[in-house]
Structure formats: structure tokens, C-alpha cells
Backbone of each chain as ProteinMPNN parsed JSONL, in Angstrom:
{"seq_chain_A": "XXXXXXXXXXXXXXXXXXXXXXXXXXXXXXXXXXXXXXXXXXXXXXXXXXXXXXXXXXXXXXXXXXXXXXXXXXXXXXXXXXXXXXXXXXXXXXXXXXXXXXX", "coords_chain_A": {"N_chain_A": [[48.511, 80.662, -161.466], [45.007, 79.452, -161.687], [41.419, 78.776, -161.31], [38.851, 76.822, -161.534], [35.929, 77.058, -160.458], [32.595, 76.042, -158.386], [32.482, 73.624, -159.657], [31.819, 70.05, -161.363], [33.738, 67.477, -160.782], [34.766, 64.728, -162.579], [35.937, 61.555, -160.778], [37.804, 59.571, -161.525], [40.52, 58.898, -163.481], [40.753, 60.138, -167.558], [42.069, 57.469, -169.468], [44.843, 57.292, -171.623], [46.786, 56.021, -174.235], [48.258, 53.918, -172.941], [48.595, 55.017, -170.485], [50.531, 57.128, -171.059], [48.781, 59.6, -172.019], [46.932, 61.367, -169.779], [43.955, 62.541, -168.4], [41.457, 64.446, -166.522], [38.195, 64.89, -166.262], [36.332, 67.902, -166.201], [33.408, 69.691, -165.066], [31.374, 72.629, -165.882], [29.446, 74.77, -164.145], [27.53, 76.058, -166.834], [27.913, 74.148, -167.75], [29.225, 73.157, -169.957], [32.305, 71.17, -170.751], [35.306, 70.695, -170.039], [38.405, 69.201, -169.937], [41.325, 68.415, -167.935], [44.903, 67.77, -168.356], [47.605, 65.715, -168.681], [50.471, 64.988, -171.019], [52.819, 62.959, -171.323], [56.632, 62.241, -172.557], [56.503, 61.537, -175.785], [54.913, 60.22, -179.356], [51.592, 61.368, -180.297], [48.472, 60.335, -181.953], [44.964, 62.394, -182.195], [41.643, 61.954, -182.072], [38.709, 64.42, -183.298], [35.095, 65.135, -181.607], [33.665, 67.459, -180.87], [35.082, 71.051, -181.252], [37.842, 72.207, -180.161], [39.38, 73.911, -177.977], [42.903, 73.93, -177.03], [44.847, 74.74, -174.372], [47.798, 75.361, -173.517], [49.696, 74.817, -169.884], [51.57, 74.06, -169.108], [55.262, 73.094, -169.994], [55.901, 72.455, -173.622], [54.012, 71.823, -176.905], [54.03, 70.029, -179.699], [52.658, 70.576, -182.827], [50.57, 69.149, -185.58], [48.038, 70.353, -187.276], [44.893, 69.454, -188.649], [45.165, 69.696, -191.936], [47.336, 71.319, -192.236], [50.582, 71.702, -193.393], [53.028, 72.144, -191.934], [54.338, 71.645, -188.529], [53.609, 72.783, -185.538], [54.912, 74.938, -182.836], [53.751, 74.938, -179.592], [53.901, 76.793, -176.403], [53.974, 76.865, -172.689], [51.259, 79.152, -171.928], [50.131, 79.254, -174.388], [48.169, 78.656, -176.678], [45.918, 76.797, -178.676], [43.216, 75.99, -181.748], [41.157, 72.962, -182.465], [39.712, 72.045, -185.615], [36.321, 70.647, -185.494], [35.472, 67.033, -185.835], [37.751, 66.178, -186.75], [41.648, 65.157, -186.672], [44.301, 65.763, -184.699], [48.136, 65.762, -184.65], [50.403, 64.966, -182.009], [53.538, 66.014, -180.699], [55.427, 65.632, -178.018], [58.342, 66.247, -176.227], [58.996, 66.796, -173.707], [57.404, 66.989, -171.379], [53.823, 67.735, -171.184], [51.3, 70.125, -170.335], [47.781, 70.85, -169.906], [44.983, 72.574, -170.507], [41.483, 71.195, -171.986], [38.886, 72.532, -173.837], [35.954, 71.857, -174.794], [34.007, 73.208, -177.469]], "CA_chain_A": [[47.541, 79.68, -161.015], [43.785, 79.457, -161.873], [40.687, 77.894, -161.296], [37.428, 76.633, -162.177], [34.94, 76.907, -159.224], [31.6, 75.56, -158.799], [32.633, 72.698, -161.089], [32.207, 68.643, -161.224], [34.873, 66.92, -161.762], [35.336, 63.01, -162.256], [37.225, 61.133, -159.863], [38.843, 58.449, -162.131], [41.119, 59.835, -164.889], [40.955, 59.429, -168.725], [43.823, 56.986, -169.401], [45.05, 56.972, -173.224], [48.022, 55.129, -174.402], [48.974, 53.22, -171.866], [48.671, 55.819, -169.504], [51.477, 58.262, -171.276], [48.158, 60.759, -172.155], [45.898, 60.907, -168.55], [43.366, 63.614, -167.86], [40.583, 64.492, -165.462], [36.803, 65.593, -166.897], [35.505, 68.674, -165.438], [32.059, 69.79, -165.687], [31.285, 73.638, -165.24], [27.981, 75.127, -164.19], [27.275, 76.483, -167.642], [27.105, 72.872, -168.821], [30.704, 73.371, -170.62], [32.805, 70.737, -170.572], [36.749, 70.542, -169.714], [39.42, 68.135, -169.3], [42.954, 68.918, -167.538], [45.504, 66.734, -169.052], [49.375, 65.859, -168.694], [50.944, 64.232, -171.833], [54.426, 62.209, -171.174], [57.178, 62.825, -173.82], [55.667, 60.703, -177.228], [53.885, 60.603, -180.072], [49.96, 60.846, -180.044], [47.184, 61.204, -182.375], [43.876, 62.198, -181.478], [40.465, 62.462, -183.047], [37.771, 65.583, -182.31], [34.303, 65.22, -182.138], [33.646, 68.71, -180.802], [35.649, 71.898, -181.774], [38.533, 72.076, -179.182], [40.395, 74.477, -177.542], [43.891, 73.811, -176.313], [45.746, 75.7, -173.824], [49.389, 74.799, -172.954], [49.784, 75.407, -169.125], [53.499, 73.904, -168.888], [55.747, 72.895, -171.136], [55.531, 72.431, -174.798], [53.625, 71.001, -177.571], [54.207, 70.466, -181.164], [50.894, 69.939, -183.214], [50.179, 69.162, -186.928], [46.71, 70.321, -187.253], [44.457, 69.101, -190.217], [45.498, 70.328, -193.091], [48.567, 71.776, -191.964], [51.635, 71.105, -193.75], [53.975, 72.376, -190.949], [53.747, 71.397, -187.27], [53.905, 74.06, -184.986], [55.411, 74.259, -181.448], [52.857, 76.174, -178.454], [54.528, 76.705, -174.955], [52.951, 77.794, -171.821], [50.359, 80.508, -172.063], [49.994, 79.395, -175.287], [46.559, 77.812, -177.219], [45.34, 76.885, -180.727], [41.797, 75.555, -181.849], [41.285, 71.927, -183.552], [38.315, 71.724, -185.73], [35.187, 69.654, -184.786], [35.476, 65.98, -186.507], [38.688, 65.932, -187.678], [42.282, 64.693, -185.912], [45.491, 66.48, -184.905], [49.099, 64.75, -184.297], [51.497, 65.838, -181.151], [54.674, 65.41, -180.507], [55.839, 65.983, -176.713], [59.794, 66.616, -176.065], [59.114, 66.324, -172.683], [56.003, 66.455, -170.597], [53.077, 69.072, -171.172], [50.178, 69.924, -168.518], [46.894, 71.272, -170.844], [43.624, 72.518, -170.707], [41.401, 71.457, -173.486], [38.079, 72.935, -173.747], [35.464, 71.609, -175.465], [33.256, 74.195, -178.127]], "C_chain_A": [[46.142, 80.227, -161.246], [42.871, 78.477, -161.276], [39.393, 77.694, -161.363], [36.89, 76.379, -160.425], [33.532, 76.807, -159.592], [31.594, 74.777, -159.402], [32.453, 71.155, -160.431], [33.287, 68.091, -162.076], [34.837, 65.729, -161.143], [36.358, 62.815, -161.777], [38.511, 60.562, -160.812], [39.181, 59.504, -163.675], [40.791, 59.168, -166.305], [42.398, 58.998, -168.465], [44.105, 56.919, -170.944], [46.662, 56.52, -173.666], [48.819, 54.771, -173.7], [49.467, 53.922, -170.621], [49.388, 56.814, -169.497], [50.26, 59.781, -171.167], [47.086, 60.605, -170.727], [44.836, 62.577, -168.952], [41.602, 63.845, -167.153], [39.358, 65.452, -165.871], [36.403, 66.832, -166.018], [34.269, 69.307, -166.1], [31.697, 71.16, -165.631], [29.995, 74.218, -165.077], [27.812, 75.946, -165.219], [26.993, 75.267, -168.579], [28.354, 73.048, -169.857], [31.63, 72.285, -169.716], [34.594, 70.899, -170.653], [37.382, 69.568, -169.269], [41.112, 68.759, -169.196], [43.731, 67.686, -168.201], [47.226, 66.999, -168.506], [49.251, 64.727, -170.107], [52.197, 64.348, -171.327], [55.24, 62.463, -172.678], [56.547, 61.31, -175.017], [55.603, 61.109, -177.97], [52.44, 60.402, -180.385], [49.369, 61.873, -181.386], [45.798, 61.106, -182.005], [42.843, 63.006, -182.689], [39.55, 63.075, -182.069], [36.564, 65.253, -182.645], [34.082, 67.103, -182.127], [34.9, 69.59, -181.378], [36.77, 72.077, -180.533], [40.006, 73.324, -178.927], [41.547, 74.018, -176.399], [44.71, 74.194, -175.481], [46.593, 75.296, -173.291], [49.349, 75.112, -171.569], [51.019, 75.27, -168.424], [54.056, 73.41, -169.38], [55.682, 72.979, -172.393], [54.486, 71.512, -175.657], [53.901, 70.799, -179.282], [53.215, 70.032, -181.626], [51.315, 70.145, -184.896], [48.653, 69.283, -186.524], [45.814, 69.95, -188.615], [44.488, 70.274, -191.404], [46.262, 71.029, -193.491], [49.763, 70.882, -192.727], [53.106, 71.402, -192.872], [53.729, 72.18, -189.394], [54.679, 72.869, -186.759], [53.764, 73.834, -183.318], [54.188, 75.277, -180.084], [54.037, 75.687, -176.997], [53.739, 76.895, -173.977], [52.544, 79.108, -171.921], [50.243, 80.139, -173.409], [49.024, 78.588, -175.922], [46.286, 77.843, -178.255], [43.993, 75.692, -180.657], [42.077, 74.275, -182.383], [39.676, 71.634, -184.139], [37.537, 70.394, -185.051], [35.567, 68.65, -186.196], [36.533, 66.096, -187.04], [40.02, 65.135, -186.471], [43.446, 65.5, -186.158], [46.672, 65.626, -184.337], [49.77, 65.991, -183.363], [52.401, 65.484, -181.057], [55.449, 66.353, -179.143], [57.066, 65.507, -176.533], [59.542, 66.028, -174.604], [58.055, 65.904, -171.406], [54.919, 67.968, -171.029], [51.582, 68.736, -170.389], [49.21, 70.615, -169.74], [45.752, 71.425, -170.318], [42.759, 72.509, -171.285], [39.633, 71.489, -173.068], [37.309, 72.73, -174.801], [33.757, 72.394, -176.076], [32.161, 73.706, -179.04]], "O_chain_A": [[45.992, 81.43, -161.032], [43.32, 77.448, -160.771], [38.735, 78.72, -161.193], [37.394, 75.707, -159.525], [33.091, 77.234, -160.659], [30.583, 74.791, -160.106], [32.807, 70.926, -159.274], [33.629, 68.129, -163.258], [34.849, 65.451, -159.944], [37.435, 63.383, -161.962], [39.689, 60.917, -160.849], [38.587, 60.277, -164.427], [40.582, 57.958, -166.391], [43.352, 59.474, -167.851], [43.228, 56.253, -171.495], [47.601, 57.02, -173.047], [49.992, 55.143, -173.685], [50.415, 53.593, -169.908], [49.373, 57.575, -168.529], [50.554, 60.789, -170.524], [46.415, 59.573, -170.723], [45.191, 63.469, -169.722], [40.689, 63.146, -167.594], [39.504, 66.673, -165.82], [36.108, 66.488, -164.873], [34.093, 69.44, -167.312], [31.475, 71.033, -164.427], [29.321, 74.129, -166.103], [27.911, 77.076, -164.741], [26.307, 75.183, -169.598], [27.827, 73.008, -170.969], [31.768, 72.331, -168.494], [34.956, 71.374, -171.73], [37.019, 69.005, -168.236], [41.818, 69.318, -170.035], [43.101, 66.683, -168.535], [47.815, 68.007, -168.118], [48.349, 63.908, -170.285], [52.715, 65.397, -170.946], [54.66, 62.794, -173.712], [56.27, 60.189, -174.591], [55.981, 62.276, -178.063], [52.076, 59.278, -180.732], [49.502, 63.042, -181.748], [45.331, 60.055, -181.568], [42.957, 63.887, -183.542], [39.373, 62.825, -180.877], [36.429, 64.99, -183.84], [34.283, 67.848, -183.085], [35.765, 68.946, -181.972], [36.042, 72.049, -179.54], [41.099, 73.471, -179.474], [41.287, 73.793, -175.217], [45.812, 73.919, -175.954], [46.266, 74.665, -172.285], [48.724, 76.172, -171.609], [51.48, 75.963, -167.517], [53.29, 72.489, -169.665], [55.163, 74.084, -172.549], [54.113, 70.469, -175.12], [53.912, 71.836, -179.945], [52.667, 69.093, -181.048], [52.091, 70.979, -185.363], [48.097, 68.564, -185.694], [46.314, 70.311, -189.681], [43.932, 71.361, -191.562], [46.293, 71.488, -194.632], [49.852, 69.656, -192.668], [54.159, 70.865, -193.216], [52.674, 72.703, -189.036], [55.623, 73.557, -187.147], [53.032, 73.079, -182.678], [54.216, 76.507, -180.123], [54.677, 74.664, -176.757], [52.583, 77.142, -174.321], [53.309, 80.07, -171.991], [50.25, 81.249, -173.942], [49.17, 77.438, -175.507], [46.355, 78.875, -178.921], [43.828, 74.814, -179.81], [43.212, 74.18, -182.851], [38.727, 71.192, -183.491], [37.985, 69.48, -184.359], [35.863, 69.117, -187.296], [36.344, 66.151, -188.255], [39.562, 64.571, -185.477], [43.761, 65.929, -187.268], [46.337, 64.748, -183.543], [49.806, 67.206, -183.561], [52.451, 64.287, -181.341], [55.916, 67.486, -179.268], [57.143, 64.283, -176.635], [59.866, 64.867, -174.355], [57.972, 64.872, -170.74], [55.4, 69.097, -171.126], [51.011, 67.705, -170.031], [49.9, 70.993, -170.686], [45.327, 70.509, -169.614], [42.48, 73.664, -171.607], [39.13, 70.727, -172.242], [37.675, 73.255, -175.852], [32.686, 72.273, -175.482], [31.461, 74.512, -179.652]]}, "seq_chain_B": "XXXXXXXXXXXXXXXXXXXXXXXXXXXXXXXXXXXXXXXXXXXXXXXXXXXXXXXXXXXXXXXXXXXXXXXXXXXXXXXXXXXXXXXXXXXXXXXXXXXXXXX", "coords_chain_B": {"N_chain_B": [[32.733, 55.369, -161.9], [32.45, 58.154, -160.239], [32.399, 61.33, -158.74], [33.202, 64.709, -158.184], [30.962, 67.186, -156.432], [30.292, 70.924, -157.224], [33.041, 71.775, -156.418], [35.942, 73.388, -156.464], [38.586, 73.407, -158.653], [42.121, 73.697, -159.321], [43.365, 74.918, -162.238], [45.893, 73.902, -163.16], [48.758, 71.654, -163.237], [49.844, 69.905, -160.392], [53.49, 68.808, -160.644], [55.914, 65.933, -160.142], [59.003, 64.652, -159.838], [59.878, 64.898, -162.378], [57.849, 65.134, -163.691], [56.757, 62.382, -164.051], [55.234, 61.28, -161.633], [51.841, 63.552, -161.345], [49.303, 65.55, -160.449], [46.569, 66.696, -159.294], [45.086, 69.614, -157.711], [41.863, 69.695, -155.8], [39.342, 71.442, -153.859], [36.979, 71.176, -152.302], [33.169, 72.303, -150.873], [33.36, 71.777, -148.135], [35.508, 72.622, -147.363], [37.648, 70.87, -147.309], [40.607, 69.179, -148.931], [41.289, 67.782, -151.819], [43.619, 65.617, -153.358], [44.234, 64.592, -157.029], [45.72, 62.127, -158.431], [47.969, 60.737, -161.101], [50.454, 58.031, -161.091], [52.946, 57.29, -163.269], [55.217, 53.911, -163.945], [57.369, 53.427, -161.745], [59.927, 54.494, -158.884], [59.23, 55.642, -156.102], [59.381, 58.352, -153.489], [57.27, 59.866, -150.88], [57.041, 62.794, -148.901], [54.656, 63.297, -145.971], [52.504, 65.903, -144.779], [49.867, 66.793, -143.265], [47.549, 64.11, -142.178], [46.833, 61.475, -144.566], [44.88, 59.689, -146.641], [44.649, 57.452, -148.965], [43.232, 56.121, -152.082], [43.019, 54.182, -154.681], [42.415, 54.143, -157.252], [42.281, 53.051, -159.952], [44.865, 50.83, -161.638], [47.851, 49.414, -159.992], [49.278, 50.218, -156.724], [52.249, 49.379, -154.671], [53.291, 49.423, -151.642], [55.762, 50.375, -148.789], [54.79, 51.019, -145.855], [55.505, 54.118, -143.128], [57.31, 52.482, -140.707], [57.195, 50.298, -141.353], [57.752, 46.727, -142.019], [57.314, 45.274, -144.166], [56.619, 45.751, -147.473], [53.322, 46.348, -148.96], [51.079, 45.356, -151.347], [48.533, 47.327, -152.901], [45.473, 47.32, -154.826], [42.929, 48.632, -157.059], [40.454, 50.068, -156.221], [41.034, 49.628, -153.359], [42.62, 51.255, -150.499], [44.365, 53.11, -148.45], [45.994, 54.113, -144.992], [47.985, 57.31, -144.573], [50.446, 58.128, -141.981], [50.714, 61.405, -140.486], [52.903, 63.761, -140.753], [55.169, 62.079, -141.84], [56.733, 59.716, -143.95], [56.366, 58.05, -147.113], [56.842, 55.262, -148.958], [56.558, 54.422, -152.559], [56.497, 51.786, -155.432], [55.421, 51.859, -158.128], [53.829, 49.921, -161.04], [52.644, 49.469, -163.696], [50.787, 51.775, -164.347], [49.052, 53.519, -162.023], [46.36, 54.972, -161.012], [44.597, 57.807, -158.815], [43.117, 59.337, -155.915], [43.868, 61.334, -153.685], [43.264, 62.127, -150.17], [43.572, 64.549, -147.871], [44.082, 64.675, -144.783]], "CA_chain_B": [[32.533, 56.65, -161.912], [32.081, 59.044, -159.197], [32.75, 62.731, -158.878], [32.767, 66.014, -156.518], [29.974, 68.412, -156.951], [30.621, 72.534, -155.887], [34.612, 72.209, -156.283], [37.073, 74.325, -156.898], [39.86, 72.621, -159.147], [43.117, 74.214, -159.72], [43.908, 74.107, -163.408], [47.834, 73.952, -162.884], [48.777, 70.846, -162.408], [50.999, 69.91, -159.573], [54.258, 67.951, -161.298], [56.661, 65.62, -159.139], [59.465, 63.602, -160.324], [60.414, 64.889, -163.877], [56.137, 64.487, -164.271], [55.991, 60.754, -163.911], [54.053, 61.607, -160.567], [50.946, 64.912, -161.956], [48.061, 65.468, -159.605], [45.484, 68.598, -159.554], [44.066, 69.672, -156.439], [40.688, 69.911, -155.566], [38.745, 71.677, -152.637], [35.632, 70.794, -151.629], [32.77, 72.859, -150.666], [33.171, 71.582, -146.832], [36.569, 73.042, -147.004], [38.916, 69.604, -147.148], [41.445, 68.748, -150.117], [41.85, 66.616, -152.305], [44.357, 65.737, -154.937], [43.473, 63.405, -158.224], [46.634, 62.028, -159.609], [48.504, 59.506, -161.863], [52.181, 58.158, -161.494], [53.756, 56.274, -164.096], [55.87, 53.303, -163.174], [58.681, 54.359, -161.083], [60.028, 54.293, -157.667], [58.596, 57.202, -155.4], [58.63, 58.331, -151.229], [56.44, 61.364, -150.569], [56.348, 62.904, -147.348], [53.535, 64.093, -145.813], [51.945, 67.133, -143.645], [48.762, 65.908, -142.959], [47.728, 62.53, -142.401], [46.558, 61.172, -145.843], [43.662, 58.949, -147.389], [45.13, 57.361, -150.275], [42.337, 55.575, -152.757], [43.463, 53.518, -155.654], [41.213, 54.58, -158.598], [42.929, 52.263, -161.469], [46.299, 50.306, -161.896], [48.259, 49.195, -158.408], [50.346, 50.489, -155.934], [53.051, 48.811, -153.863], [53.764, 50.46, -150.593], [56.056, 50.459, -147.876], [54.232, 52.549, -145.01], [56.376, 54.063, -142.171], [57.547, 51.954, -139.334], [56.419, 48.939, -141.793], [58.782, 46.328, -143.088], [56.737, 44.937, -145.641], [55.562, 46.229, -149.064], [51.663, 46.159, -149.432], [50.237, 46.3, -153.087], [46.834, 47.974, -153.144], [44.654, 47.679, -156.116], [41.881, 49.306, -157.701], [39.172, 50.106, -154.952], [41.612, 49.743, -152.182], [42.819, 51.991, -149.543], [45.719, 53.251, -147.725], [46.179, 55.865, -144.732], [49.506, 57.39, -144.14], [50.476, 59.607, -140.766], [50.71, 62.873, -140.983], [54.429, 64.181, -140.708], [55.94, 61.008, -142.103], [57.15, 59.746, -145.881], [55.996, 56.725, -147.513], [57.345, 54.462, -150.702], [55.847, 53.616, -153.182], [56.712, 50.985, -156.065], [54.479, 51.803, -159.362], [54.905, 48.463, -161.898], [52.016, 50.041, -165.003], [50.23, 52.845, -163.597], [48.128, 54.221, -160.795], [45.503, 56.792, -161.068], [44.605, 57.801, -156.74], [42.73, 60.028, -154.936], [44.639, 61.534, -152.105], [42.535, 63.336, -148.807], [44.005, 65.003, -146.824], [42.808, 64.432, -143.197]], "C_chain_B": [[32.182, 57.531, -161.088], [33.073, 60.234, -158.992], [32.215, 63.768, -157.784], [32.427, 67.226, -157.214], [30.715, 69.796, -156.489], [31.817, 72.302, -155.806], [34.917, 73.004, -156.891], [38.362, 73.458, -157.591], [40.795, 73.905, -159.911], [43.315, 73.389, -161.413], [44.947, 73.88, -163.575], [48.008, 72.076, -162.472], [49.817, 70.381, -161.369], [52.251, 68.447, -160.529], [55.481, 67.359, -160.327], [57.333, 64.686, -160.432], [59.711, 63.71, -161.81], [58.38, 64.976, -164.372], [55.857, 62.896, -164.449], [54.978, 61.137, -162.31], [53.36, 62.932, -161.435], [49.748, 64.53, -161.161], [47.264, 66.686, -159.862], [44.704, 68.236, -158.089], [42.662, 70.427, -156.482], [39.943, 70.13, -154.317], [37.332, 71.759, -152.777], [34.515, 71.859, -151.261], [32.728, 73.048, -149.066], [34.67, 72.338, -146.305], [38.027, 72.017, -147.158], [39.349, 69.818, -148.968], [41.479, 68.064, -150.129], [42.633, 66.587, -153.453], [44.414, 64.439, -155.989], [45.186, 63.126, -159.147], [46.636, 60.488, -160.128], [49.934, 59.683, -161.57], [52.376, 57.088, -162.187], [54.597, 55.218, -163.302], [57.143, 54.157, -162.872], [58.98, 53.758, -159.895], [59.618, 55.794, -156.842], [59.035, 57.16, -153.841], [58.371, 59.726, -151.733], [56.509, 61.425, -149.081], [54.93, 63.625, -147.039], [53.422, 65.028, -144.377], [50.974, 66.46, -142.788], [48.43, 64.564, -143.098], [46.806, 62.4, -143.757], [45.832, 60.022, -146.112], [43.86, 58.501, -148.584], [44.086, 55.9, -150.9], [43.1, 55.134, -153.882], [41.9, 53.361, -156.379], [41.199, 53.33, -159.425], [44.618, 51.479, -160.625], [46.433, 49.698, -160.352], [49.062, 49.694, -157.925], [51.018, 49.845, -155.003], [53.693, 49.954, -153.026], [54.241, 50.026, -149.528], [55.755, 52.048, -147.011], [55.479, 52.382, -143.883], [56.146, 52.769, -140.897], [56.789, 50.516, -139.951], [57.528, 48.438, -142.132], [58.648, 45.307, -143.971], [55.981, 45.697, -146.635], [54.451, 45.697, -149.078], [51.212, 46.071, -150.929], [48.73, 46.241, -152.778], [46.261, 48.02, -154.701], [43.29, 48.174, -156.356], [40.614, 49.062, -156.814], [39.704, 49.975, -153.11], [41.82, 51.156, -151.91], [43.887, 52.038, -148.905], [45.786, 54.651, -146.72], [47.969, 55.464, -144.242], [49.829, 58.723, -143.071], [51.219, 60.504, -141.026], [52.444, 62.489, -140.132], [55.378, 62.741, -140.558], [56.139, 61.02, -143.477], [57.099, 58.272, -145.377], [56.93, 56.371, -148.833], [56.703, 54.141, -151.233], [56.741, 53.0, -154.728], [55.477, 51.215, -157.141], [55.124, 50.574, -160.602], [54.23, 49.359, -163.337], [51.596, 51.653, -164.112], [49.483, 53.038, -162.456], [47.67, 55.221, -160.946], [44.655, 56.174, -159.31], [43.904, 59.233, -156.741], [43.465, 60.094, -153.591], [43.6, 62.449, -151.123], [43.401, 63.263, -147.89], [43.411, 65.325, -145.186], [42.776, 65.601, -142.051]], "O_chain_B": [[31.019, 57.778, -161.407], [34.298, 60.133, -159.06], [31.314, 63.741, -156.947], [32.99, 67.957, -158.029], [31.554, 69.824, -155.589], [32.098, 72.708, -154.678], [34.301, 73.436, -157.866], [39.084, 72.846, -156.803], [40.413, 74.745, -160.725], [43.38, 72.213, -161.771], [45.0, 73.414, -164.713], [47.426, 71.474, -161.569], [50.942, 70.636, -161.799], [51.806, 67.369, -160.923], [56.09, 68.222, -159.695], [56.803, 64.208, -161.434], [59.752, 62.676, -162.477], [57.988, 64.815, -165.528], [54.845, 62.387, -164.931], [53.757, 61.136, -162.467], [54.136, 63.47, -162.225], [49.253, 63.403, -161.181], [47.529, 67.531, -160.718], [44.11, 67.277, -157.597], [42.421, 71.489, -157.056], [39.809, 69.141, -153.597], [36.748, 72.573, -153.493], [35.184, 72.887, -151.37], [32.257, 74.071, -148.569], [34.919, 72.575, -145.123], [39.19, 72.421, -147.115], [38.719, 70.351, -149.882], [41.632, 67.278, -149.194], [42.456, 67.335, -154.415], [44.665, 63.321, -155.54], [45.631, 63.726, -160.126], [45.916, 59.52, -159.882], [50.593, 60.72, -161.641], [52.021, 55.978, -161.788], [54.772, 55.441, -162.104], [57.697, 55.101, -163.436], [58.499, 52.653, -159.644], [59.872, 56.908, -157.299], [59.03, 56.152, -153.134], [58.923, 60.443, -152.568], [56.204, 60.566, -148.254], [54.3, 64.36, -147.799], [54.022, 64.908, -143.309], [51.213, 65.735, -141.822], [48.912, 63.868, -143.992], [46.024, 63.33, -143.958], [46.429, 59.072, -145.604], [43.256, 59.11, -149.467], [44.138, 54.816, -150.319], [44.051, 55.888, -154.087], [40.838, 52.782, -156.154], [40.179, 52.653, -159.553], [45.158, 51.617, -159.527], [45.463, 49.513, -159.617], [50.019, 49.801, -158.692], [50.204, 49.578, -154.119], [54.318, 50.954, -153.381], [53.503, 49.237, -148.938], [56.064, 53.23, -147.157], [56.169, 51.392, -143.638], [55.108, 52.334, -140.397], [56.03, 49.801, -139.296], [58.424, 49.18, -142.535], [59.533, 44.603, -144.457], [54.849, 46.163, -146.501], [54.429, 44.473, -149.212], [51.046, 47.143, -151.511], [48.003, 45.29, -152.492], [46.704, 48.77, -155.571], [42.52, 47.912, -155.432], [39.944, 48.031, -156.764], [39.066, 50.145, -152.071], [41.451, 52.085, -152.628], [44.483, 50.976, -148.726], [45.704, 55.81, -147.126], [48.689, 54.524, -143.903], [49.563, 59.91, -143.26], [52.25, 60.463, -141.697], [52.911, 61.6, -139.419], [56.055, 62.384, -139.594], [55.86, 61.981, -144.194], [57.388, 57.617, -144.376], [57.574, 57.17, -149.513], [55.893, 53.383, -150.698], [57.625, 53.746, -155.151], [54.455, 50.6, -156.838], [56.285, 50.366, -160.953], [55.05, 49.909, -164.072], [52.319, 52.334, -163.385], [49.543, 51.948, -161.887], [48.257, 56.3, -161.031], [44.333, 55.085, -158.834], [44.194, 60.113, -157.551], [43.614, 59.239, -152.718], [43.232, 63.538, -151.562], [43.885, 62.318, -147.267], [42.529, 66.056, -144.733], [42.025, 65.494, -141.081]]}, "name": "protein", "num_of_chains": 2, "seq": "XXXXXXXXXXXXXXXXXXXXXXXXXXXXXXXXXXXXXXXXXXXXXXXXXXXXXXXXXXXXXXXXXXXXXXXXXXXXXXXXXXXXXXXXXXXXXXXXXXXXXXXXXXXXXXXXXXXXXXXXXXXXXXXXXXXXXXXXXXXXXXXXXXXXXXXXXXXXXXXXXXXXXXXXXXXXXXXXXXXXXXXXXXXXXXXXXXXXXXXXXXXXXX"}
């Protein structure tokens, strides 16, 4: 367990495809933004403006990242970057909890 | 849109129910909790410790409270308390994103 202190965080959640992708903005006194996330089992793609770090914090994820010709699976404790302006595809088995940090 | 300055948010998120219920708790600078979730449709009962402050962010909830024997549905800007050391039902049809306080 971790946690961000000193932080704002929005009440109302992001909702994204019909509510399978949710997650909750936090703000941190450095002016660094974060959003916690659960994804439901699916498939989602998503576009970056910023540079984005991912960090698994339960379950799995499988990701195609741009320009990747193999998707690749992260577990908990586990994190990979997605460039700025581009889009990466997931594919969730079963549910995954995330923290994605925006660079 | 509205948000809590000076928290502490757990990045973990709490998972109920296979993850159709996912909340994250959040403490306050005054000392009180709160927890920010979403549950998918489903059928749910939670019990509770403390008596509870339940806010409807988004979506609706249908609730049978204790010692009730009608289902309520609450929507988006409503309200619900539930007494401490009891269990409630709830009926999700799309989603629900909630603020829970703990009293």
C-alpha cells in the first residue's frame, strides 16, 4: 500500500466505455498530474496527449504500444511508458487497478 | 466538479465483488474518510461499521435500507445515510460512481 499526500483529487470519476474503464484525477502539490484507474475485463484503445506512465497495481495488462508488433503482458509492480501523442491498445483478462502518471 | 484539497489518497484500490464494486480511500486533513467508488451493474449488500453518507456522483442506485421494505433509487446529486453496524442492498441497472463518508 501507498500514497499520495497533500494531493487534490476530483470527486466525480472519469467514466470511459460505458463505465468498463473509470478513474479518479489526482492533483499533487508539484502541479503533476495522476489518475487511479480500474479497467473491467475488455478491449480498449486509448489516445496520449502527454507522455504516460503506467503502473499495474493489481492484476494484469496486455498492451500493444505504437509501433510495437507484439503485445506485451505487465502484472502488478509492473509499468511501461506510452509516448506523448500517439495511442496504445489493452486487452484486460480480468480486471486491472493502475496508476497512470502523466510526464 | 468538486474535489478535496490536503488529502491523502491511497493508491491501491479497494476491490469488492470480482471488481464490479472498486473504490479508493481518501482521508481528509480533518481526519474523516472517505471512499470514491464505481459499481458496475450488479446486485450488492455491504455492511457497515460506521454509519455512512452515501452521495450519488453519476448513474443510479436502487436501495433497500435496513428495517426498510421498499427499494429507493437515488440519482445523481442524491443522498443516502445508512446506520452504522448494519448491511444495506443495493440494485445497480448502468453504473454508479458515489462518494461514501464515513460518519
Amino acid at each position: 500500500m501507498s500514497e499520495f499526500a497533500n494531493a487534490t483529487i476530483v470527486r466525480e470519476a472519469n467514466i470511459y466505455f460505458d463505465g468498463k474503464v473509470t478513474s479518479r484525477t489526482v492533483l499533487l502539490e508539484d502541479g503533476t498530474k495522476k489518475t487511479l484507474g480500474v479497467m473491467q475485463a475488455g478491449d480498449y484503445e486509448f489516445n496520449t496527449d502527454a507522455k504516460e506512465l503506467m503502473e499495474v497495481l493489481a492484476g494484469e495488462m496486455t498492451v500493444l504500444l505504437p509501433g510495437e508488433d507484439d503485445w506485451q503482458t505487465y502484472a502488478a509492480g509492473q509499468s511501461y511508458y506510452v509516448p506523448a501523442n500517439s495511442s496504445f491498445k489493452l486487452k484486460i483478462d480480468k480486471i486491472a487497478d493502475y496508476c497512470c502518471s502523466y510526464l
